[in-house]
DRENMAR-597622 format. One record per residue (C-alpha): residue in one letter; x, y, z; residue number from 0. Coordinates in steps of 0.02 Angstrom, whole numbers, plus 50000, padded with zeros to 5 digits. Layout:
residu;u;v;w;num
A;X;Y;Z;NUM
...
//
This chain:
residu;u;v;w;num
X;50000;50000;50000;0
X;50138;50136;50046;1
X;50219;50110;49874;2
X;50060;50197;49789;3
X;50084;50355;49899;4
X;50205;50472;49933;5
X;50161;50616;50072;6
X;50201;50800;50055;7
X;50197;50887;50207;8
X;50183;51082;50196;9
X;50271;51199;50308;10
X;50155;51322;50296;11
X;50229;51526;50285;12
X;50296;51649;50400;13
X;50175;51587;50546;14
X;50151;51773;50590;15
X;49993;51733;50678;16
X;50113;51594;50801;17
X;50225;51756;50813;18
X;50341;51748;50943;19
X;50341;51563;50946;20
X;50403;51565;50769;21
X;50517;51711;50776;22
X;50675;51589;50753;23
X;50594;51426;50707;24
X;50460;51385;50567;25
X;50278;51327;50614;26
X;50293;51126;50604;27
X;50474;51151;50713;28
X;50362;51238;50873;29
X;50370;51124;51002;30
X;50193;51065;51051;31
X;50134;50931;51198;32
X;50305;50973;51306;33
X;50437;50837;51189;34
X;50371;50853;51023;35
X;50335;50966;50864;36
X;50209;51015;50795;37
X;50265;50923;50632;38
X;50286;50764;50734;39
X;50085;50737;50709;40
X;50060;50717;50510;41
X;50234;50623;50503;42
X;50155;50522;50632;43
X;50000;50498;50556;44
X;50060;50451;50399;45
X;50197;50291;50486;46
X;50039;50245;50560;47
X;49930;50239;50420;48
X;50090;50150;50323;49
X;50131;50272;50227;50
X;50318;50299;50253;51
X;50391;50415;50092;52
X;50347;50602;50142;53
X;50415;50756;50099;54
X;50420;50919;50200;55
X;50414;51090;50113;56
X;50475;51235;50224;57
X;50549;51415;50167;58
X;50573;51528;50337;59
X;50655;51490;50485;60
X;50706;51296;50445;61
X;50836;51266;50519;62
X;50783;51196;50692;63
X;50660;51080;50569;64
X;50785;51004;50462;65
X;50888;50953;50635;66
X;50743;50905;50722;67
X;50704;50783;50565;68
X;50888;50719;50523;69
X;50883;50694;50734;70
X;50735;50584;50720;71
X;50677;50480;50559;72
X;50781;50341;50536;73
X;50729;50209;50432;74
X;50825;50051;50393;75
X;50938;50048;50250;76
X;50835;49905;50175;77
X;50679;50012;50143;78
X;50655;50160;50038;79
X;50555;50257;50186;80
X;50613;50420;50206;81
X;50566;50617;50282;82
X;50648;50723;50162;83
X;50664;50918;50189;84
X;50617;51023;50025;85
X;50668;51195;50074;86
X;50624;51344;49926;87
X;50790;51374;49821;88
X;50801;51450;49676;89
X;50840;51363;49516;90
X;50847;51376;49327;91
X;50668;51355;49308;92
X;50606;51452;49457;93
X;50690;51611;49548;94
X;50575;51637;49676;95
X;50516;51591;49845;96
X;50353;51481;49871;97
X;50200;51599;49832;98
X;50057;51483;49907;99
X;50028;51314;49943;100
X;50021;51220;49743;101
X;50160;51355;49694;102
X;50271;51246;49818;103
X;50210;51079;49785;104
X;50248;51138;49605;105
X;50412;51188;49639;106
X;50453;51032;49732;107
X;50385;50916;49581;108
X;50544;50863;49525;109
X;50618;50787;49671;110
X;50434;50692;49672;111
X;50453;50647;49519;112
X;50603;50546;49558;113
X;50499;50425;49648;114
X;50358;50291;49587;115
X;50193;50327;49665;116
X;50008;50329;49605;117
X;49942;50443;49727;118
X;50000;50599;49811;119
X;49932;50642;50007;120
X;49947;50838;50031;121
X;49963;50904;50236;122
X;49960;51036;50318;123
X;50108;51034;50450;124
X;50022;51128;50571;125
X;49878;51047;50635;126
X;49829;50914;50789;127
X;49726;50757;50746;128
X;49736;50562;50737;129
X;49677;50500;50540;130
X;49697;50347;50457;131
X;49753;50397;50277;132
X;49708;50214;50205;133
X;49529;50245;50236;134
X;49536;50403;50140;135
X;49639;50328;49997;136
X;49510;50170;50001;137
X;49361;50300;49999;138
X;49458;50386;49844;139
X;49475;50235;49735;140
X;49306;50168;49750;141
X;49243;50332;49709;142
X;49352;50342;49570;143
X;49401;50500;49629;144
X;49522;50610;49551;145
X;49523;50721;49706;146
X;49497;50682;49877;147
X;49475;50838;50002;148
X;49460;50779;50195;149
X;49326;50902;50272;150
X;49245;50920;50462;151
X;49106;50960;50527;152
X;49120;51134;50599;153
X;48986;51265;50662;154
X;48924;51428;50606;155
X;49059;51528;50708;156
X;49225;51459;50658;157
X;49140;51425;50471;158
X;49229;51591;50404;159
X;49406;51525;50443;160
X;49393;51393;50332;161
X;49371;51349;50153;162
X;49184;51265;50162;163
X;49100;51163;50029;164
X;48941;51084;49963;165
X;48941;50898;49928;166
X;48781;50792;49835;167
X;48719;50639;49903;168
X;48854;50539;49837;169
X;48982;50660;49911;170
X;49038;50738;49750;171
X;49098;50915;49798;172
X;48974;51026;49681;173
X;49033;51196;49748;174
X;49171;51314;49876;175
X;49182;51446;49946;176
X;49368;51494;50053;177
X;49333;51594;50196;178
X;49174;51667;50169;179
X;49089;51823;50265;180
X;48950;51758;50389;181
X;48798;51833;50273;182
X;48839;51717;50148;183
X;48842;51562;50274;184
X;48661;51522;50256;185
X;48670;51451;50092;186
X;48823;51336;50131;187
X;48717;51216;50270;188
X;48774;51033;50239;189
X;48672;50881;50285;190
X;48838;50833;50392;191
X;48750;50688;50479;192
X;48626;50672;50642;193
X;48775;50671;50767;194
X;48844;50833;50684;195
X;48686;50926;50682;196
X;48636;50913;50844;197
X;48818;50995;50907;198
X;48771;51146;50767;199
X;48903;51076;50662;200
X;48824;51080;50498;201
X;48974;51173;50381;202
X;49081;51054;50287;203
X;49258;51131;50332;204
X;49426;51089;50208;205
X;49535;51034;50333;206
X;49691;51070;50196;207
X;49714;50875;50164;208
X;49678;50799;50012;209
X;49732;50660;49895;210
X;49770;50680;49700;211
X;49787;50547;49570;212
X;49975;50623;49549;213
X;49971;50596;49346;214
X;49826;50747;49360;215
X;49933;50849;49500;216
X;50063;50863;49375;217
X;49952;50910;49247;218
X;49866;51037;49338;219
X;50028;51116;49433;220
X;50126;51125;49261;221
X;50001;51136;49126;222
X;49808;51174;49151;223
X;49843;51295;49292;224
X;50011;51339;49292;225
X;49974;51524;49325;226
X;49889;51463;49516;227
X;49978;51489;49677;228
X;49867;51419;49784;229
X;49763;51236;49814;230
X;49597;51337;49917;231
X;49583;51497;49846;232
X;49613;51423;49666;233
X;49635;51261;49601;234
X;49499;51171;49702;235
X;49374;51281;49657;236
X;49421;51271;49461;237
X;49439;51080;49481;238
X;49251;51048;49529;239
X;49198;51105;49371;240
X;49305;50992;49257;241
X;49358;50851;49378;242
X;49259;50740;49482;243
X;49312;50815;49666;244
X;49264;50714;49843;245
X;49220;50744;50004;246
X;49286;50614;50146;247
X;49207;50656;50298;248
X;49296;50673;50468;249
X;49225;50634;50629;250
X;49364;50657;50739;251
X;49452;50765;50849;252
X;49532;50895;50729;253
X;49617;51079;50779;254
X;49696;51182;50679;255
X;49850;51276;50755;256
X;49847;51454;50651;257
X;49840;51566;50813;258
X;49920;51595;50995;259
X;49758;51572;51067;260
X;49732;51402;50966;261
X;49897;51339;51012;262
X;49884;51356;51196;263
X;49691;51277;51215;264
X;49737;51132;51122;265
X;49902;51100;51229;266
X;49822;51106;51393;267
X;49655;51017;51332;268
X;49786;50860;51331;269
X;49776;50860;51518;270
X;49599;50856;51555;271
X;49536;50694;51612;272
X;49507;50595;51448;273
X;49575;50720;51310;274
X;49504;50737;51140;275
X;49673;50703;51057;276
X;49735;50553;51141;277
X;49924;50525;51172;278
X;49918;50389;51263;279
X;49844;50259;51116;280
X;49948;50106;51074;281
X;49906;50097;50887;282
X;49907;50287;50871;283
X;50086;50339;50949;284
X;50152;50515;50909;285
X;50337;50487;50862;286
X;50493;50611;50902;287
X;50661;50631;50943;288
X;50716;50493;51057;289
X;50825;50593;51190;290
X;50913;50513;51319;291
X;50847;50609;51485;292
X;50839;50547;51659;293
X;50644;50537;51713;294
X;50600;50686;51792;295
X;50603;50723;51983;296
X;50480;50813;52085;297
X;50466;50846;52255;298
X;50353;50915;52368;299
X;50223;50990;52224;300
X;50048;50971;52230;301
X;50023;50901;52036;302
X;49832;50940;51967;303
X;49796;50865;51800;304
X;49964;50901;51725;305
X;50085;50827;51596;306
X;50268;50834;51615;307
X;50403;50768;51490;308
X;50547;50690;51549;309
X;50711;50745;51640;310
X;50621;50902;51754;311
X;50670;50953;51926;312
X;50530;51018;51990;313
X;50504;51092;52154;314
X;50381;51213;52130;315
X;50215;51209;52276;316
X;50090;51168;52128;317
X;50049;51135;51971;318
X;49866;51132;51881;319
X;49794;51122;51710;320
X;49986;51148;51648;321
X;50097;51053;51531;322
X;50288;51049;51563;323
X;50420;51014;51440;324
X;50587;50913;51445;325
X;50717;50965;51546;326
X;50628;51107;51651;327
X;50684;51166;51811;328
X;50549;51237;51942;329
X;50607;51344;52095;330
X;50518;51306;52282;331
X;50355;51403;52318;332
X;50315;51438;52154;333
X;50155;51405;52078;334
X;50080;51371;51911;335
X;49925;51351;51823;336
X;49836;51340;51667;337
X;50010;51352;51575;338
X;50121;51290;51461;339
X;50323;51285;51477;340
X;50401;51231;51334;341
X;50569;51169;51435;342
X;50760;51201;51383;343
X;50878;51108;51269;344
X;51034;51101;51400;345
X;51047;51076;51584;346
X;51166;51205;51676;347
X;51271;51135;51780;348
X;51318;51192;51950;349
X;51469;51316;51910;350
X;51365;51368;51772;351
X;51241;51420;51883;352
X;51379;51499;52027;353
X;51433;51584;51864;354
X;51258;51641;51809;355
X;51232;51706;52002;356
X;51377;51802;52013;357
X;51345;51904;51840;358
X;51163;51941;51929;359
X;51081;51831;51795;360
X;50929;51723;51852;361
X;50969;51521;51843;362
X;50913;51458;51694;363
X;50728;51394;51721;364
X;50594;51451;51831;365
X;50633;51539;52006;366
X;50563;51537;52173;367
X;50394;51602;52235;368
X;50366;51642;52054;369
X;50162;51647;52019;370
X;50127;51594;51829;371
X;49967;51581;51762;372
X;49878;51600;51573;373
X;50078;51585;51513;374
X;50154;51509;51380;375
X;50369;51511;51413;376
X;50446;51464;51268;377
X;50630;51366;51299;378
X;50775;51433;51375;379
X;50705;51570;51481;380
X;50784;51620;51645;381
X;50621;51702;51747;382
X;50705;51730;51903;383
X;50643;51736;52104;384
X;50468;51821;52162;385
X;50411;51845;51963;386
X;50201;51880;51917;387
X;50140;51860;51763;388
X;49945;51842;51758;389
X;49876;51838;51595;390
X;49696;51872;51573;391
X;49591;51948;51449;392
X;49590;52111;51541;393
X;49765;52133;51469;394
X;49787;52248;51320;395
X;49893;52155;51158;396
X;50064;52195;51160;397
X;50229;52180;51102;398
X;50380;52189;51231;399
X;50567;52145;51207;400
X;50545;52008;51320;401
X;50344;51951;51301;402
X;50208;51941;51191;403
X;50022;51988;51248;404
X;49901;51907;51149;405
X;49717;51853;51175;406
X;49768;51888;51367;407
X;49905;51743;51359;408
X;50078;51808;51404;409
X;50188;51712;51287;410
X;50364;51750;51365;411
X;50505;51747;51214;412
X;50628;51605;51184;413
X;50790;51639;51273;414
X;50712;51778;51362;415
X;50773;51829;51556;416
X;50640;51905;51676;417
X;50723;51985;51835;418
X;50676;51951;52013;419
X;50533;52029;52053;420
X;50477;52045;51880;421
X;50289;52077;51853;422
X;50181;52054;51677;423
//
């Protein structure tokens, strides 16, 4: 089955809206869950579904990707799996950086055309579900599809995020719309199912997967619509008319990670009591970097539905609704809620720390008596003794030197070092 289908996994652009957690690292490369990245879940998905031949597409900031990749998919030299890295370069044929999402799956063509495959799976590397891509690709052939687009159910309110369609009763796509302005939204209701329709989902959402018969992707990207940049706003919508275009309909749990606010509901929804994207699934794992880190040590903290990754020292009072990442170190007294700390990528040691004391500089970590709440710390901070920082939507949006404001989370800046005392 994986021979017919090779995966190409896109990076997505700038990730302004992530901004600062992709001020020096591209969207799939931020570090989700407390130990892996974001692009660790359609990789994942895709060795699950055995489908092992991917490429990733990526153009700012992707550097921390490509060593977080080369760090962690090994395959055996006996099989022709492989994660390949397609950054934008310019060459003969093109001088120019990817424009939209088919300009970079065009651009990337011929390194896919090196390999045999039938089908091509296009991803979005910025997203948080669990899919089985051989039920889509099943659902495509026995439709005789020549497109497949993966949709959800979503309601009225998020509709005009998304790209939404109308299907027929045989789940032929007969219309879309991207993104459109809530007056329009009555005439896009979908008969989405009983289920659906009782939760007010009734708007079939693109959720930016789909499958093409590759023979047509090339035709289209180089030929038919070579003048297109982009698969939503362009070449879907043209396709319908000339091709026959499906829906496969998604039940699951599905979030898409575009914004701040997004990001930081969806990583500390993994600690509620049974969480609608579920890590802890034996034929589902999430794969990532192996690292070899000690378990983590905690003592004396009151823990409240929390996740921590491995190789913490953690001495904090308490923790609730929180997810820690690898290798963070929590001061005494200090409490934390409803947050997420990404971790560091080093552990000081103790001259390192005598050193850091003597220049004035906080340890690196979290201090003592520090009270964090509505936060997310991105790595390698140094927040030092006695430090607030209480987001809430009573706080204006802002952008500091050391912190972000946004949505009333306080998003403190990779690398950044908050004073004793310090108060957001």
């Amino acid at each position: 089955m994986s021979k017919q289908v090779i995966a190409v996994i896109l990076g997505g652009g700038a990730g302004t809206r992530l901004y600062p957690l992709t001020a020096s690292r591209s969207k799939p490369a931020v570090p989700i869950a407390g130990k892996y990245r974001l692009v660790d879940i359609p990789i994942s998905n895709c060795i699950n579904s055995g489908i092992n031949r991917m490429f990733v597409l990526t153009q700012y900031n992707s550097a921390s990707l490509n060593k977080h990749i080369k760090n962690t998919y090994h395959f055996s030299v006996f099989s022709s799996a492989f994660v390949d890295i397609l950054a934008a370069e310019q060459t003969p044929d093109s001088t120019s950086w990817y424009q939209g999402t088919a300009d970079a799956v065009r651009q990337s063509l011929r390194h896919l055309n090196q390999h045999d495959c039938e089908y091509v799976l296009i991803l979005s590397g910025d997203q948080l579900y669990q899919m089985d891509f051989q039920k889509m690709l099943t659902n495509h052939k026995e439709q005789g599809a020549d497109i497949t687009i993966a949709t959800i159910p979503v309601a009225g309110r998020e509709a005009s995020d998304f790209g939404i369609l109308k299907a027929d009763s045989n789940h032929h796509i007969t219309s879309f719309i991207e993104k459109p302005k809530a007056d329009l939204l009555p005439d896009w209701v979908s008969d989405t199912g009983e289920e659906m329709k009782r939760q007010g989902r009734e708007y079939l959402a693109s959720m930016g997967i789909y499958i093409f018969n590759r023979q047509l992707l090339v035709d289209l990207l180089m030929d038919i619509y070579k003048d297109y940049t982009d698969f939503g706003k362009e070449i879907l919508p043209k396709a319908l008319e000339e091709y026959k275009v499906v829906s496969y309909q998604y039940d699951g749990y599905w979030t898409d990670i575009g914004h701040i606010y997004s990001f930081f509901e969806a990583n500390l929804a993994l600690t509620q009591e049974i969480p609608p994207f579920n890590l802890f699934d034996n034929s589902k794992a999430v794969y990532t970097r192996a690292r070899m880190l000690p378990p983590a040590k905690i003592s004396g903290t009151t823990l409240e539905k929390t996740i921590i990754a491995e190789g913490c020292i953690i001495n904090a009072s308490r923790i609730e609704n929180s997810v820690i990442g690898i290798r963070q170190r929590i001061g005494h007294g200090t409490t934390i809620v409803s947050s997420y700390l990404m971790g560091t990528d080093y552990y000081e040691t103790i001259e390192e720390m005598t050193h850091s004391q003597e220049r004035g500089l906080p340890k690196l970590g979290i201090g003592e008596r520090c009270y964090i709440r509505n936060a997310i710390i991105d790595k390698n901070c140094r927040i030092g003794n006695d430090v607030r920082i209480n987001g809430s939507n009573h706080l204006e949006n802002t952008d500091h030197s050391l912190y972000t404001i946004k949505d009333g989370i306080v998003v403190v800046k990779k690398g950044a070092i908050l004073p004793d005392g310090f108060v957001i």
